[in-house]
N, C-alpha and C positions, 0 to 999 in steps of 0.2 A: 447720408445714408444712416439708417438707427442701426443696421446688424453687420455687426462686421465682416470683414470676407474672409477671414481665413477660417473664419466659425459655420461657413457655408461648406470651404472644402473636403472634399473627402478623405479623411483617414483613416486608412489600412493598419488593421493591427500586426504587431509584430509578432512572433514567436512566444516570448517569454508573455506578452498582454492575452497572449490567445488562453496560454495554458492557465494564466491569474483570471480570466474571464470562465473559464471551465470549471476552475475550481469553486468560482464565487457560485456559480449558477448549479452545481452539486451540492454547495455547502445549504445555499437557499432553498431548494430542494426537498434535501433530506430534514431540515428545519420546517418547512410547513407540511410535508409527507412521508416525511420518515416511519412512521410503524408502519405505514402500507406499503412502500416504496422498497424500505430493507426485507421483509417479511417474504416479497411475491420475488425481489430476486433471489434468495435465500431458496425460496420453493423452486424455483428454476435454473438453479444450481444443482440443488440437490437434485430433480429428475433427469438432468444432463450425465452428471454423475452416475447415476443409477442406470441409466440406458447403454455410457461406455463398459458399465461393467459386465451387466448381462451378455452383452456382445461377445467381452471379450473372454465372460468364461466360458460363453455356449462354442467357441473358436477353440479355447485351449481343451477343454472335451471333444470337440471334434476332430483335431487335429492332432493333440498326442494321447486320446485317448484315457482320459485322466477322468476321476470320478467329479459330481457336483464340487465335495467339499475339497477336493485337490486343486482345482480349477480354482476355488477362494482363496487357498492361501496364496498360491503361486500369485493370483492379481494383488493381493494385497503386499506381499513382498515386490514384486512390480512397482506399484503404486508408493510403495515407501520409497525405493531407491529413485525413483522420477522426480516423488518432490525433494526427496533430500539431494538431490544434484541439482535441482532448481533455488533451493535454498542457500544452497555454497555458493554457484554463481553470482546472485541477488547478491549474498554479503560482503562476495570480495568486489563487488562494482560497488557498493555501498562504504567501503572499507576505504576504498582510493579513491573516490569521488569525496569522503567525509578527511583524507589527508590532505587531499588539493585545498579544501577549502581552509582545513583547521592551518595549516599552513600558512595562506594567503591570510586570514586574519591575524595569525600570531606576529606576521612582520607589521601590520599597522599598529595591532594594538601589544606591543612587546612594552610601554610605559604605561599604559592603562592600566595590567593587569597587575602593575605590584603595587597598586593602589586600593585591589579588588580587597573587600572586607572577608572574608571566609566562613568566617562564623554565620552571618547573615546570609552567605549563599546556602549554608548547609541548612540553616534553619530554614530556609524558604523553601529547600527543596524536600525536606521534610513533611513541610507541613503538605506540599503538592503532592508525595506521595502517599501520604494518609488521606485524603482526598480523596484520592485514584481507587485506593484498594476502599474504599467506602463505598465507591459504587460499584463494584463486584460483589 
């Protein structure tokens, strides 16, 4: 037989292939469509946005009776305290998912790193963020 058989059988991706598979085909994506692709969600964000707010000021005037521009700050303090509590959340999941890890690396690589050169990390990460702040 010229094709072998286990190159016929079916395989199922796993969890972490699905999410490496999502990312590739976002990354590829945004790489051949990205100004239009970024741009029309960006628009459709923003009119999402713009419809929950209308709502919810034409609610807070209806309901406690509050002028247009009372009705904005009130959602705009609203809207700060939602993201800033979505934001805290995010960084402390972010905070002990980045100890778990830095952890779990530190006991393998505990001889690697007193090998690490420092000078040449600092300059490399120099120059990456002069770099960075070049394209802003």
């Amino acid at each position: 037989m010229l094709v072998n058989e286990d190159f016929l059988k079916v395989r199922f991706p796993t969890k972490s292939n699905k999410m490496l598979y999502l990312v590739l085909v976002i990354l590829v994506t945004l790489l051949f469509f990205g100004d239009s692709v970024l741009l029309f969600t960006g628009h459709c964000l923003y009119l999402v946005f713009e419809f929950v707010a209308s709502l919810t000021e034409h609610w807070l005037q209806a309901i406690f009776n509050l002028t247009k521009q009372q009705a904005q700050i009130v959602f705009f303090y609203l809207f700060a305290a939602i993201v800033g509590y979505i934001t805290w959340t995010l960084s402390k999941k972010i905070y002990k998912k980045t100890q778990q890890v830095c952890i779990s690396v530190h006991c393998r690589t505990k001889q690697r790193m007193e090998r690490v050169n420092w000078s040449q990390l600092i300059f490399l990460f120099t120059i990456f963020g002069t770099f960075i702040l070049t394209l802003t």
